[in-house]
ZADO-1210 file (C-alpha; in nm, 4 decimals, padded with zeros to 6 digits):
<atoms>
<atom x="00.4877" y="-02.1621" z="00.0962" code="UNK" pos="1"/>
<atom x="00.6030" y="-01.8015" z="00.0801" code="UNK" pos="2"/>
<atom x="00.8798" y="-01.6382" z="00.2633" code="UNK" pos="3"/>
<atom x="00.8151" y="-01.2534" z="00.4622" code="UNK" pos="4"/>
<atom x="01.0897" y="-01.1137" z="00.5587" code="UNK" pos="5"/>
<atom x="01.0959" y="-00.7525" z="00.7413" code="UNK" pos="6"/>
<atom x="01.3932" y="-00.5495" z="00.8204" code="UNK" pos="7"/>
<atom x="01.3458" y="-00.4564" z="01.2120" code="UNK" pos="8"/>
<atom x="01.5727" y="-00.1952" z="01.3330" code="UNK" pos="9"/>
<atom x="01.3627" y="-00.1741" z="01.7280" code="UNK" pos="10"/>
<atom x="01.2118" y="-00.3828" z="01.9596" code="UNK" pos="11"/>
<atom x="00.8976" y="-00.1498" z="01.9006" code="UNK" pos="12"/>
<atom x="00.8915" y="-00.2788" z="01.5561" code="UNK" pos="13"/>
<atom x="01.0082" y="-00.6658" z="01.6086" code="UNK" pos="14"/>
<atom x="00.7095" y="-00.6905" z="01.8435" code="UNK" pos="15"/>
<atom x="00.4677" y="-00.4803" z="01.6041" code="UNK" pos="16"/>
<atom x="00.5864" y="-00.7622" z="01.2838" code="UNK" pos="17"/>
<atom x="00.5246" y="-01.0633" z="01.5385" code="UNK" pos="18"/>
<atom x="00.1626" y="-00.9262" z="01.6090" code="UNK" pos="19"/>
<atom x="00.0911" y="-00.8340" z="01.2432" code="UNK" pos="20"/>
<atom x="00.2011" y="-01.2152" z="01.1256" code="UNK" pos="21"/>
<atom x="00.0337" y="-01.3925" z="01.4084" code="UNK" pos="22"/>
<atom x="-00.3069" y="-01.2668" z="01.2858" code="UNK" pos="23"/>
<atom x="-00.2095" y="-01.4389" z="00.9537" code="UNK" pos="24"/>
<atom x="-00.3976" y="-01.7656" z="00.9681" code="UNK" pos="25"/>
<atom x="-00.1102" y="-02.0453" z="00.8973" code="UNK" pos="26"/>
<atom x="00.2248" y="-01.8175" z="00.9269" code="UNK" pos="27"/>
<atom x="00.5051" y="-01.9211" z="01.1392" code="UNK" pos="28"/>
<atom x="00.8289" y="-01.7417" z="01.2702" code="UNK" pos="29"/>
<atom x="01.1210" y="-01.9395" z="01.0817" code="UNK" pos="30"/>
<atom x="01.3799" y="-02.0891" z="01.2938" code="UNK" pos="31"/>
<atom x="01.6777" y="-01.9028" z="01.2156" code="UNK" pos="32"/>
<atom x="01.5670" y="-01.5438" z="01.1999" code="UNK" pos="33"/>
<atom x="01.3004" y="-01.3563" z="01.4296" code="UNK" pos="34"/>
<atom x="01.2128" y="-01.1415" z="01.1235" code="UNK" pos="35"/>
<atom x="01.1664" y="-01.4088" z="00.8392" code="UNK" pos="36"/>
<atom x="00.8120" y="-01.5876" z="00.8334" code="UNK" pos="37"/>
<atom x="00.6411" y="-01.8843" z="00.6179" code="UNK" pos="38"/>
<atom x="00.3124" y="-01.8179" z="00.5199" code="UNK" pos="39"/>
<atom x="00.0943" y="-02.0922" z="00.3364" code="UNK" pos="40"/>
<atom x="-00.0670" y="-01.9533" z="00.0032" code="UNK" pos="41"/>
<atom x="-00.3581" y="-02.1280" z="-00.1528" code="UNK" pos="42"/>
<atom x="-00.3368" y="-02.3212" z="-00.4633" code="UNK" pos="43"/>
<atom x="-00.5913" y="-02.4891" z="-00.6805" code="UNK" pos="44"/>
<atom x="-00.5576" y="-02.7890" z="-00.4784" code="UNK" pos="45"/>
<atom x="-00.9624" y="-02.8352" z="-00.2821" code="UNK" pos="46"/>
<atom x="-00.7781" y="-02.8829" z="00.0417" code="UNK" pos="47"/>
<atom x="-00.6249" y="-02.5541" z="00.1193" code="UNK" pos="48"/>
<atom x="-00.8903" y="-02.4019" z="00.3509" code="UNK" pos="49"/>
<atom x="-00.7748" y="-02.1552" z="00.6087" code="UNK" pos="50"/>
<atom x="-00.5000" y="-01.9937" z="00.3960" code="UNK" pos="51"/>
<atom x="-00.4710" y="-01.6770" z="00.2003" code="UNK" pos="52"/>
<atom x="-00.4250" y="-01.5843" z="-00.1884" code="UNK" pos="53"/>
<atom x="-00.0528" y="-01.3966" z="-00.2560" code="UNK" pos="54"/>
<atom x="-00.2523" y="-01.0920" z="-00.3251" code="UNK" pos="55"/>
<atom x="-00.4804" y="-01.1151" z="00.0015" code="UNK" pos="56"/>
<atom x="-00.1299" y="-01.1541" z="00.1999" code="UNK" pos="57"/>
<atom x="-00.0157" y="-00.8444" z="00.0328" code="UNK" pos="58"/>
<atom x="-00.2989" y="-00.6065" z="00.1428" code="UNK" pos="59"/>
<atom x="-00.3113" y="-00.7420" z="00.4920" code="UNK" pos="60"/>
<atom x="00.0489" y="-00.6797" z="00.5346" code="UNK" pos="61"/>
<atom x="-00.0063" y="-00.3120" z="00.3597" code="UNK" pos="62"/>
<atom x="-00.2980" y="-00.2465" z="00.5188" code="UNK" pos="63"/>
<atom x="-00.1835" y="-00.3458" z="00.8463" code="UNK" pos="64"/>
<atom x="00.1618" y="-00.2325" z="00.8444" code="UNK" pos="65"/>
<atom x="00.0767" y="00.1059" z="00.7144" code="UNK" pos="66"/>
<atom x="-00.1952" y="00.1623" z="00.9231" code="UNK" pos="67"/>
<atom x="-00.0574" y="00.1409" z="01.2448" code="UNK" pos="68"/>
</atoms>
């Protein structure tokens, strides 16, 4: 499990990091802190369908954050 944590300074951007992370398959908003999230990264265990390589998280969060 990996940690994301984004500095928010506007409401504009809170809400733009919750979309961006809920189109992560697996990531959850951590309990203390509306800017911190757990992501699930695959392993070489067979049993970790649905989740994304470190490297695949970074260019989502790149591409998407960048991009819009």
């Amino acid at each position: 499990m990996y940690e994301v944590h984004f500095s928010c300074r506007t409401r504009e951007e809170l809400v733009k990091v919750q979309n961006l992370m809920g189109a992560i398959p697996g990531s959850r908003m951590a309990d203390d802190v509306a800017t911190r999230f757990e992501v699930p990264i695959e392993s070489d265990s067979p049993n970790n369908t649905g989740t994304l390589s470190l490297k695949r998280l970074f260019e989502v969060l790149t591409t998407r954050w960048l991009g819009n």
